[in-house]
N, C-alpha and C positions, 0 to 999 in steps of 0.2 A: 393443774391446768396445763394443759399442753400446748407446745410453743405452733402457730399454724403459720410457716413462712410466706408472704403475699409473694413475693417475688422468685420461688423455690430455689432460695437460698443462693440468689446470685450476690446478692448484696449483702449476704453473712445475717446477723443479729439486727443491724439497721434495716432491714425492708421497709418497714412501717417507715420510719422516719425518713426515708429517702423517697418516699411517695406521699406524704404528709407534708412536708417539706415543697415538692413541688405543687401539690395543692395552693400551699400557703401562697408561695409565690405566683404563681398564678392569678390567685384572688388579688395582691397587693397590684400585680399590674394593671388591670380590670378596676381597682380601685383609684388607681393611676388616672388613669385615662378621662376615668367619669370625672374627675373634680375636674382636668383640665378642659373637659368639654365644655366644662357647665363655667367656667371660669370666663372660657371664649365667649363663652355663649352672655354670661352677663355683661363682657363688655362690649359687644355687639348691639345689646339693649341701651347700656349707657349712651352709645354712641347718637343711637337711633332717637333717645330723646331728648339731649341736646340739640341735636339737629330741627327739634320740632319745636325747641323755646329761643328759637331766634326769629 
């Protein structure tokens, strides 16, 4: 099997994993984001129905 460099051989033997890699990271921050929106975003809702049981 022959080796097919993604990045033509700037990054040596790592190509793959130096673009895999930022993949990953990528997705983690995107991961990131969404729970803290959804975090806000429920305590937003708590807020809002408190405010409706007084």
């Amino acid at each position: 099997m022959t080796r097919l460099p993604l990045l033509h051989g700037v990054g040596g033997p790592y190509d793959e994993a130096i673009i895999f890699g930022g993949i990953g990271l990528l997705l983690i921050a995107l991961g990131f984001l969404s729970w803290k929106a959804s975090k806000s975003k429920e305590e937003r809702r708590k807020k809002r129905k408190a405010r409706r049981k007084r």
